[in-house]
C-alpha positions as CSV (number, residue, x, y, z in Angstrom):
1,X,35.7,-18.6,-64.0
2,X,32.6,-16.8,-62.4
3,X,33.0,-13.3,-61.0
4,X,31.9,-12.9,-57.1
5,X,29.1,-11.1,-57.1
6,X,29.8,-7.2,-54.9
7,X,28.1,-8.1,-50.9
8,X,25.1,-6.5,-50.3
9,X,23.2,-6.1,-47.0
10,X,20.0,-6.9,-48.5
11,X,21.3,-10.3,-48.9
12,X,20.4,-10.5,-45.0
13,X,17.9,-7.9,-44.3
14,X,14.7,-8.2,-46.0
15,X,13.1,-5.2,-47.4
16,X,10.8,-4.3,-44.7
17,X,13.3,-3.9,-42.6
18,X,15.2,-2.0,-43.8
19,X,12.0,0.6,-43.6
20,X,11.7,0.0,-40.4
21,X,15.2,0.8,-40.0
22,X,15.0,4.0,-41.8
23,X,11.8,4.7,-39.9
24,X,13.6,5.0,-36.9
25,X,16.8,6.8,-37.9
26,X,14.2,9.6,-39.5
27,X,12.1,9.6,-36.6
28,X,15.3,10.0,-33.7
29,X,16.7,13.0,-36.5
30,X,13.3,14.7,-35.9
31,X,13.7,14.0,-32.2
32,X,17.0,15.5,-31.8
33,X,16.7,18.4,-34.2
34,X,13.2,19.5,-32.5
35,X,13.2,18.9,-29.3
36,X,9.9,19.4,-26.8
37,X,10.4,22.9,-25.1
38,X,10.5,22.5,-21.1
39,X,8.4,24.1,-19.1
40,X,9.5,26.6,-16.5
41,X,9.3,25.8,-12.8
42,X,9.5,22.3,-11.4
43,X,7.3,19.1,-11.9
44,X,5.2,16.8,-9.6
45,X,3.9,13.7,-11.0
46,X,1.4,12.1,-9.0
47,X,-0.9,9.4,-9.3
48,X,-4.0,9.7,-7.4
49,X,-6.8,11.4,-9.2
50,X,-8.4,11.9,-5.6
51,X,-5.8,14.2,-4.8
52,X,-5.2,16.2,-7.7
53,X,-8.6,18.7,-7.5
54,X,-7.1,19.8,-3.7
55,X,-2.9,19.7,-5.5
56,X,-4.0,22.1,-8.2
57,X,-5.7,24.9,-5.9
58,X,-2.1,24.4,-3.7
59,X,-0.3,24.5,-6.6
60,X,-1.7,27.8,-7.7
61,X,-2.0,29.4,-4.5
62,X,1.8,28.5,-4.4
63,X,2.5,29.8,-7.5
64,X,1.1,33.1,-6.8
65,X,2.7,33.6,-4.0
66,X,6.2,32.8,-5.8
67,X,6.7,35.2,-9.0
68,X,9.9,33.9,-9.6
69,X,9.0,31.0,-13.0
70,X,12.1,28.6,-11.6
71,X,10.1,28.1,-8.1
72,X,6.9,27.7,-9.4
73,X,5.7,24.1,-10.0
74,X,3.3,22.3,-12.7
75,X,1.2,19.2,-11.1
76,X,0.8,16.2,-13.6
77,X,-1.4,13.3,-12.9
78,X,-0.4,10.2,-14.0
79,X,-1.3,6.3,-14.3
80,X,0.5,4.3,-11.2
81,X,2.5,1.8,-13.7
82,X,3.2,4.8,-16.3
83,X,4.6,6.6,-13.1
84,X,6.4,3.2,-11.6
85,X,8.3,2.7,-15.1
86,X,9.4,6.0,-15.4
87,X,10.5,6.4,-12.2
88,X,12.3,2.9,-12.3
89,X,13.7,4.2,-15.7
90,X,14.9,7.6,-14.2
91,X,17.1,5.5,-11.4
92,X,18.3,2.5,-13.7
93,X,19.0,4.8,-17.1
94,X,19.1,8.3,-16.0
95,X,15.8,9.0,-17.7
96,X,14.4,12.5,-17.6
97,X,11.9,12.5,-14.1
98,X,9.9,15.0,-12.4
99,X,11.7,16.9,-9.7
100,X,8.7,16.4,-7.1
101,X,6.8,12.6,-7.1
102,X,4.2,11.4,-4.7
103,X,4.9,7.5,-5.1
104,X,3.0,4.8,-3.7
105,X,5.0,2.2,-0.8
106,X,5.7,-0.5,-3.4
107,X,7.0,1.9,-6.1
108,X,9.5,3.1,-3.8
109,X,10.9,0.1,-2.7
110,X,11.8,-0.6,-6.3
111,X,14.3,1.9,-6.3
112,X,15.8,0.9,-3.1
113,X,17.2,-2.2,-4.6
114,X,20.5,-1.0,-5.8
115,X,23.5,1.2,-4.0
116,X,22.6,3.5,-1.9
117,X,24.2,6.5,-4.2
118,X,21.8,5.1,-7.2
119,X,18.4,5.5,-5.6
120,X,17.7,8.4,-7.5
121,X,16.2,10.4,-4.8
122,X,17.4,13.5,-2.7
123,X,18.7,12.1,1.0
124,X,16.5,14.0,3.5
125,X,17.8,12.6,6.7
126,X,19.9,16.0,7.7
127,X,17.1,17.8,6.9
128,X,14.8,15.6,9.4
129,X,17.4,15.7,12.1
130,X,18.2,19.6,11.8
131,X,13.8,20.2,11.8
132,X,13.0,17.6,14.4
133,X,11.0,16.6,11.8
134,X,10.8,12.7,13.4
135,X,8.7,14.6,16.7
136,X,6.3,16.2,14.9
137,X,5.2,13.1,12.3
138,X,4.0,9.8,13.5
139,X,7.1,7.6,13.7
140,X,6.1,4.6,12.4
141,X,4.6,6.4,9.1
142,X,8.2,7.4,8.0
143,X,10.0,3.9,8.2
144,X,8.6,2.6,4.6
145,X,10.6,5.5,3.2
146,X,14.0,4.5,4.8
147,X,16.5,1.9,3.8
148,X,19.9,1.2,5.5
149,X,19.5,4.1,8.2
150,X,18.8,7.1,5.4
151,X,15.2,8.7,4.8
152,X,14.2,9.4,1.0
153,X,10.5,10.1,1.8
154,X,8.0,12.7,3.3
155,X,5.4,10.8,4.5
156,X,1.9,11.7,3.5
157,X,-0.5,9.7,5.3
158,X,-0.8,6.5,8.5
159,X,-3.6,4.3,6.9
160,X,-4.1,2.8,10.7
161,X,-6.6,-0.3,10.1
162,X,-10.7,-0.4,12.0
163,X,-13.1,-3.0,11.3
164,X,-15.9,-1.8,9.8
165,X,-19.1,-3.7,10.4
166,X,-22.6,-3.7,9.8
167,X,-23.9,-2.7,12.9
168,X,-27.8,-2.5,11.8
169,X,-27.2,-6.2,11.5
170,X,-25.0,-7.0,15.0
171,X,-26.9,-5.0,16.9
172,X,-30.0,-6.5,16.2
173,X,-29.1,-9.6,17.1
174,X,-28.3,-8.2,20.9
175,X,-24.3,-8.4,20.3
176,X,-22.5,-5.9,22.1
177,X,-19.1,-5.2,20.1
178,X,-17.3,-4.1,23.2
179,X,-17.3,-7.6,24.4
180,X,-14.7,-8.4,21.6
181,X,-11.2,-8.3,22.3
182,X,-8.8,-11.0,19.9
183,X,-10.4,-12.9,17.0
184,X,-11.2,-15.5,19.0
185,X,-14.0,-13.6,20.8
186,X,-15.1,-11.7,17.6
187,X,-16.0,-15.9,16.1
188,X,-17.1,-16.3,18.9
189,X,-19.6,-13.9,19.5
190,X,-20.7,-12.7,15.8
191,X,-20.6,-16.6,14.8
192,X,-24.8,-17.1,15.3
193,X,-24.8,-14.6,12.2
194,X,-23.1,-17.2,10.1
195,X,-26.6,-18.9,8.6
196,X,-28.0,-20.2,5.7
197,X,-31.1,-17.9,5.1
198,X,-32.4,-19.4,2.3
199,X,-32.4,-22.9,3.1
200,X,-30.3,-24.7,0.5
201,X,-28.0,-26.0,3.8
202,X,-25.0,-23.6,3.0
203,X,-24.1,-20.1,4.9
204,X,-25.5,-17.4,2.6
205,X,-23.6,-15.1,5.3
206,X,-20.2,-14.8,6.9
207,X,-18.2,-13.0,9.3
208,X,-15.1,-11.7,7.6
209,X,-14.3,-10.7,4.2
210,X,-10.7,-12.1,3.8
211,X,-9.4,-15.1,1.4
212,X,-6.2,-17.1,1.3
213,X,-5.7,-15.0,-2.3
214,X,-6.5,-11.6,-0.9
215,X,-2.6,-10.1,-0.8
216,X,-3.0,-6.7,1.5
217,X,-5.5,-8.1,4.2
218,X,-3.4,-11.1,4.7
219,X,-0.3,-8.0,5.0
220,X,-2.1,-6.4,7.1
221,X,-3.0,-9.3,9.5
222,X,0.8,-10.3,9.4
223,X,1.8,-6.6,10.3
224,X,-0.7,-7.0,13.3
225,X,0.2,-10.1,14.7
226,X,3.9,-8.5,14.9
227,X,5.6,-10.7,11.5
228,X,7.9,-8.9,9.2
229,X,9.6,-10.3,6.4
230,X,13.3,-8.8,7.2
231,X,14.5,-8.5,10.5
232,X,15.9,-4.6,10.8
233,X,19.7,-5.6,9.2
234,X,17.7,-6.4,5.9
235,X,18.0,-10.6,6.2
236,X,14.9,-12.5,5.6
237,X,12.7,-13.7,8.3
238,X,9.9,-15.7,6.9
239,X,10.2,-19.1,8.4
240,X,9.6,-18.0,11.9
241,X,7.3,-19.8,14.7
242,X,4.9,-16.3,14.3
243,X,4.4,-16.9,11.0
244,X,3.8,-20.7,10.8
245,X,1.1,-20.4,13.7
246,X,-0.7,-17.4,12.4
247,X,-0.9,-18.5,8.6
248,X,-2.0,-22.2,10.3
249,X,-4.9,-19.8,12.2
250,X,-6.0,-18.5,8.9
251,X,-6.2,-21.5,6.9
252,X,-9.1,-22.4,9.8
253,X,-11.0,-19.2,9.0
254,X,-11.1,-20.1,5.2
255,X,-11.8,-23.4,5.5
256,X,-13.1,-26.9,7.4
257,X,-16.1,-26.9,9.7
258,X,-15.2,-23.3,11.3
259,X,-15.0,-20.9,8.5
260,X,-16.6,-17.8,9.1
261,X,-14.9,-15.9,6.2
262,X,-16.0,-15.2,2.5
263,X,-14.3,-13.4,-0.6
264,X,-15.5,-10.1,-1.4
265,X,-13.2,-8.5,-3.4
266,X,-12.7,-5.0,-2.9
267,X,-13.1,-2.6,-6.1
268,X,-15.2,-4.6,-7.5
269,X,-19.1,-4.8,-8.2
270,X,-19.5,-8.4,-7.0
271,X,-17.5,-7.3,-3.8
272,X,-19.4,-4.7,-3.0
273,X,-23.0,-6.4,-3.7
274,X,-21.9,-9.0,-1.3
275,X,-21.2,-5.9,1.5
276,X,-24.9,-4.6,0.7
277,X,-26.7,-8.1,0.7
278,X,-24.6,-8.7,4.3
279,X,-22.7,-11.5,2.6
280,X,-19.9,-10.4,4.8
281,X,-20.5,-8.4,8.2
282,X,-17.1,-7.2,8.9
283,X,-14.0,-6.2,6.7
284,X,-10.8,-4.4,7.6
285,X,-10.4,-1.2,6.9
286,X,-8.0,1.6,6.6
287,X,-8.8,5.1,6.6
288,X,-8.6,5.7,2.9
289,X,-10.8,2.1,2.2
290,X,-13.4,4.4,4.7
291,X,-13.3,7.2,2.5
292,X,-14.0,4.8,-0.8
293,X,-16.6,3.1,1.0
294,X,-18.7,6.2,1.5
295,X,-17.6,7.5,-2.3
296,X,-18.5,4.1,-4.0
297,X,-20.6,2.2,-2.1
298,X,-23.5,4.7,-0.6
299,X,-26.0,2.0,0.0
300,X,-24.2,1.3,3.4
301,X,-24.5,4.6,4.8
302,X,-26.2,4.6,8.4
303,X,-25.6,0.5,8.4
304,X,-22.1,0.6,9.2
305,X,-19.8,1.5,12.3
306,X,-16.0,1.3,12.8
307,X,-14.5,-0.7,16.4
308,X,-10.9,-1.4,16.9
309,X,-9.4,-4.4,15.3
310,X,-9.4,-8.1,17.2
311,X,-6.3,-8.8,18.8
312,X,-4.2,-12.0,17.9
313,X,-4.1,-12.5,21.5
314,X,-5.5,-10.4,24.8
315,X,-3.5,-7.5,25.6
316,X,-2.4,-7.6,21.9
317,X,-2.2,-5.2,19.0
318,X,-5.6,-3.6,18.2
319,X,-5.1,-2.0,14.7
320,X,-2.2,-2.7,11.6
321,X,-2.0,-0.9,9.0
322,X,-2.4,-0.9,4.7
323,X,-0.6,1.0,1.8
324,X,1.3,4.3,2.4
325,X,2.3,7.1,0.3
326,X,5.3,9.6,0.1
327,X,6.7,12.5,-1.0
328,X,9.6,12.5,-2.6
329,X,12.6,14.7,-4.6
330,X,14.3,13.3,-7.5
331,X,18.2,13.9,-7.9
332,X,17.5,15.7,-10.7
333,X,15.7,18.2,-9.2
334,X,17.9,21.8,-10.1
335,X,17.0,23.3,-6.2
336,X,16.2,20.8,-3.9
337,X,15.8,23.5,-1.0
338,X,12.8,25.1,-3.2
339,X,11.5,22.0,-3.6
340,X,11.5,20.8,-0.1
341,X,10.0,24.0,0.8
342,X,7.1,22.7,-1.4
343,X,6.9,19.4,0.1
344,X,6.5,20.9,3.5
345,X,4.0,23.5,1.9
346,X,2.1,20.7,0.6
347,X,2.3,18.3,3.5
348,X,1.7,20.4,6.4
349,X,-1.1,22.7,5.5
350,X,-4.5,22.1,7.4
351,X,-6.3,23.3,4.1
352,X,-4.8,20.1,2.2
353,X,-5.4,17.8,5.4
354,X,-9.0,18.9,5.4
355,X,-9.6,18.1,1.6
356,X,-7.9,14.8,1.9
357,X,-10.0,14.0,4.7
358,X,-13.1,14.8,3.6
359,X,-12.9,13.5,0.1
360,X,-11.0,10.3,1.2
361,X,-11.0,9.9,4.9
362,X,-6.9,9.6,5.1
363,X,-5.6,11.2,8.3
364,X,-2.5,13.5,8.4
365,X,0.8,11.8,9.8
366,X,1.7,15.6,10.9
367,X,0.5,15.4,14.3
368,X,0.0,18.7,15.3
369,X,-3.1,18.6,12.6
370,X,-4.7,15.8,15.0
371,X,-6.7,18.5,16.7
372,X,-8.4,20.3,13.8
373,X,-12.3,20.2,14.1
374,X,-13.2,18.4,10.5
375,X,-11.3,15.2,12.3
376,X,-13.5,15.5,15.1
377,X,-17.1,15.7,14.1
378,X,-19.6,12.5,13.5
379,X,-19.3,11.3,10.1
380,X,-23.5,9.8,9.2
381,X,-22.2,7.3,7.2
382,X,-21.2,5.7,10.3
383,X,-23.7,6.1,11.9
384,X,-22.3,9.7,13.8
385,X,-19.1,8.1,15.1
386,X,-16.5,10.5,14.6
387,X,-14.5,8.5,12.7
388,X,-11.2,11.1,12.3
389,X,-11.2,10.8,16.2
390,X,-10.8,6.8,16.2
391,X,-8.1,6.8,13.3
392,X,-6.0,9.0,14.9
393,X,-6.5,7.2,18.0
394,X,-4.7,3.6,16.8
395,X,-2.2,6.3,14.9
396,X,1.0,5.9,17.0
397,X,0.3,2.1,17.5
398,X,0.4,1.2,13.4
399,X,3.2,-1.5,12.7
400,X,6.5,-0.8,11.5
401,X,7.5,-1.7,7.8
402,X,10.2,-2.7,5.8
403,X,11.4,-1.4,2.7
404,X,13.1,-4.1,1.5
405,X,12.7,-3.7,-2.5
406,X,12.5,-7.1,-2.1
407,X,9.1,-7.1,0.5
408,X,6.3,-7.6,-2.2
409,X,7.9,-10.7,-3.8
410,X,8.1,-11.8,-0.1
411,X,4.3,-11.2,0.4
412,X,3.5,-13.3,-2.8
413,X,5.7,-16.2,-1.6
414,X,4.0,-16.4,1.7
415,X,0.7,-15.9,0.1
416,X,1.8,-19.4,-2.1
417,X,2.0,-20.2,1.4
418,X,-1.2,-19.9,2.7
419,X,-2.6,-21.2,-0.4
420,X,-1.1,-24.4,-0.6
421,X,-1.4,-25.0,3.5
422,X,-5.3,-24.7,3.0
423,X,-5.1,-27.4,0.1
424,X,-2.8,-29.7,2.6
425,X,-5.6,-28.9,5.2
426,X,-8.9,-30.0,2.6
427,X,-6.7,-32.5,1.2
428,X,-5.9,-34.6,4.9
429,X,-8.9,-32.9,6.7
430,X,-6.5,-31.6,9.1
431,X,-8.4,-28.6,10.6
432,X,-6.6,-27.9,13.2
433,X,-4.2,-25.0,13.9
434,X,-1.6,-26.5,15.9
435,X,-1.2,-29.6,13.8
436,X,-0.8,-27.7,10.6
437,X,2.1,-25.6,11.9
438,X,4.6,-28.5,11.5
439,X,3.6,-28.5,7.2
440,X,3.4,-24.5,7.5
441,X,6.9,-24.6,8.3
442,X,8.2,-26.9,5.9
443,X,6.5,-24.3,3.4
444,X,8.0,-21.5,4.6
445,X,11.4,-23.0,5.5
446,X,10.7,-23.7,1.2
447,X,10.4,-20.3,0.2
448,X,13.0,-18.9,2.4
449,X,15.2,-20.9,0.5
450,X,13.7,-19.5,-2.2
451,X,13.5,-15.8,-1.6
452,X,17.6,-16.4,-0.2
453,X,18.7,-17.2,-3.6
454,X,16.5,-14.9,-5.1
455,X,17.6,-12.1,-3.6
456,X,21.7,-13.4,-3.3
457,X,21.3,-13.0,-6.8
458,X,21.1,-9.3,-6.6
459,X,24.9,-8.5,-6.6
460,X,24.2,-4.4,-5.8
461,X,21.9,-4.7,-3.2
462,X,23.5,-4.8,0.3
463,X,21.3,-4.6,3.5
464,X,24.2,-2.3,5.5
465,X,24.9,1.3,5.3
């Protein structure tokens, strides 16, 4: 009778893993046993390398005037998604996180999708109410930060929308801008620049830069014409008459016999060429695009001005608005009170708004800072218009927001959308708004079902207080 051989792990587990095993047990030893020392004083992690120059002479002017090394604070620059995962991690896992963060609109919304206790970030809504702190910011700037009645958020900017043009090129054709009041009238009038200038018998210029794949324009043309993806209760909203007869609109500005629009990515070198060669005339543009025209794009100083956006109808909306930022404190943060007292340091001095302004263009959403000279002198670069002057002017008028955690997979969807109604349109030749509504809405009726059982799958999430 053979003896049974003694069991033995390595009957299972190769060599090599069991390194790798003991790799990692020797590795979280060393962890434990020698921990990283913590720095005194509090942490703000940011993500905007435009910012930082102007944070880190706050952040020591701060620090000198506050001996004590628990109120002092260390500013940290970090990559957006390196900042997104940890701050996703922090309110999922109870990962160490900064006590101060300055997160982007989409970053926040992530942690809005569980109970309200689990957000992970200080409610500041007494502290509004008891400063009257809703009076003295631009409303409509603070409501990406809320969800289900609370405020989590400082706001830091508005990002109101312009459309900057090339005005060497409109004006000397004879076309007087202030004749333009929807989008109708600015095809209209700017369409006898759409020509083919080198004689191959296609347009080698157009009027708009916008695309059915471009994600924030198409946003921000949906904020404008008055469409939101969740009605205030937090239940979707995307097969609505609004939205099938503006996304029918668009498909006609991308394509068929009246096109006037052409993709010119921003950021990128193509996109930018295609503004220089006047490619594209017009493209919509928030304050901060402004300021990253003038930093990255220098050949169109002197060519371009700024006007108020087209309405989708007259009397209608003459601005929208793209991206948003916040500041915000983490639950972790040991004394909230000092670090609110930073926040409002940072938020509300004229010496920050000025840098911001100048190096980026953004406006303040504090609006007793609206009357400081730097916003009100004439920028060359457009052509002497004082640009901080007509920002601030379509301020209080920028579109409400959600902030649904569940907004940017909403945006995709109708993106699809848009997308797929312009292939219905090429494919039947159909070119004409009103008879593309009827497919429009059996594409968004589609993905509300869609986005429904998405989001019903969500068990944490509730839309009510």
């Amino acid at each position: 009778m053979k003896r049974g051989r003694i069991f033995s792990f390595a009957d299972f587990l190769p060599a090599g893993v069991w390194i790798v095993v003991l790799g990692a047990i020797l590795s979280s030893t060393f962890y434990l046993a020698w921990p990283v020392p913590a720095r005194p004083g509090r942490d703000f992690w940011i993500f905007s390398h435009q910012r930082l120059g102007d944070y880190q002479q706050a952040v020591v002017q701060w620090n000198r005037a506050h001996h004590d090394p628990r109120a002092q604070v260390n500013v940290t620059l970090l990559h957006f998604y390196a900042l997104e995962r940890r701050l996703v991690a922090a309110a999922t896992a109870d990962a160490p996180v900064a006590d101060l963060i300055e997160a982007e609109r989409s970053l926040v919304a992530r942690v809005f999708a569980g109970p309200i206790k689990d957000v992970g970030l200080v409610d500041l809504t007494a502290r509004f109410q008891q400063e009257n702190l809703l009076a003295q910011l631009n409303a409509p700037s603070v409501t990406p930060w809320m969800t289900r009645g609370r405020i989590f958020g400082l706001p830091h900017d508005v990002h109101p929308c312009l459309l900057g043009y090339r005005a060497d090129l409109v004006e000397a054709a004879g076309i007087d801008v202030s004749q333009i009041e929807t989008w109708d009238d600015f095809h209209r009038l700017l369409g006898p620049l759409i020509q083919d200038l080198d004689g191959d018998g296609r347009p080698d210029r157009y009027l708009l830069n916008f695309w059915d794949t471009q994600r924030d324009p198409l946003q921000a043309l949906l904020l404008q014409a008055g469409s939101s993806f969740f009605d205030p209760q937090g239940h979707i909203q995307v097969d609505t008459e609004l939205n099938a007869r503006v996304l029918s609109k668009l498909v006609t500005w991308v394509a068929g016999p009246g096109r006037f629009c052409a993709d010119a990515p921003e950021f990128t070198a193509g996109g930018d060429q295609m503004r220089l060669n006047g490619t594209v005339i017009a493209s919509i543009l928030p304050d901060w695009l402004a300021g990253t025209w003038k930093n990255f794009i220098p050949g169109l100083g002197g060519k371009v001005k700024l006007m108020r956006l087209p309405a989708w109808e007259r009397g209608g909306l003459r601005t929208s608005v793209w991206g948003g930022t916040c500041l915000s404190i983490t639950t972790a943060a040991p004394d909230v009170e000092k670090s609110w007292a930073f926040a409002k340091y940072l938020y509300f001095s004229p010496q920050i708004a000025e840098g911001l302004f100048r190096s980026t263009t953004t406006i303040s959403p504090v609006k007793a800072l609206w009357t400081q000279p730097f916003y009100h002198q004439p920028d060359p670069y457009f052509c002497d218009q004082k640009v901080g002057e007509l920002y601030i002017h379509e301020a209080p008028a920028v579109p409400k927001r959600s902030s649904s955690p569940f907004n940017a997979l909403a945006l995709d969807q109708v993106m699809n959308v848009l997308v797929n109604l312009k292939s219905y349109a090429i494919a039947h030749q159909q070119f004409d708004p009103v008879q593309l509504q009827a497919e429009a809405h059996r594409l968004l009726a589609a993905t509300q079902a869609d986005l429904a059982a998405r989001v019903g799958r969500n068990v944490l999430f509730s839309a009510a207080p």
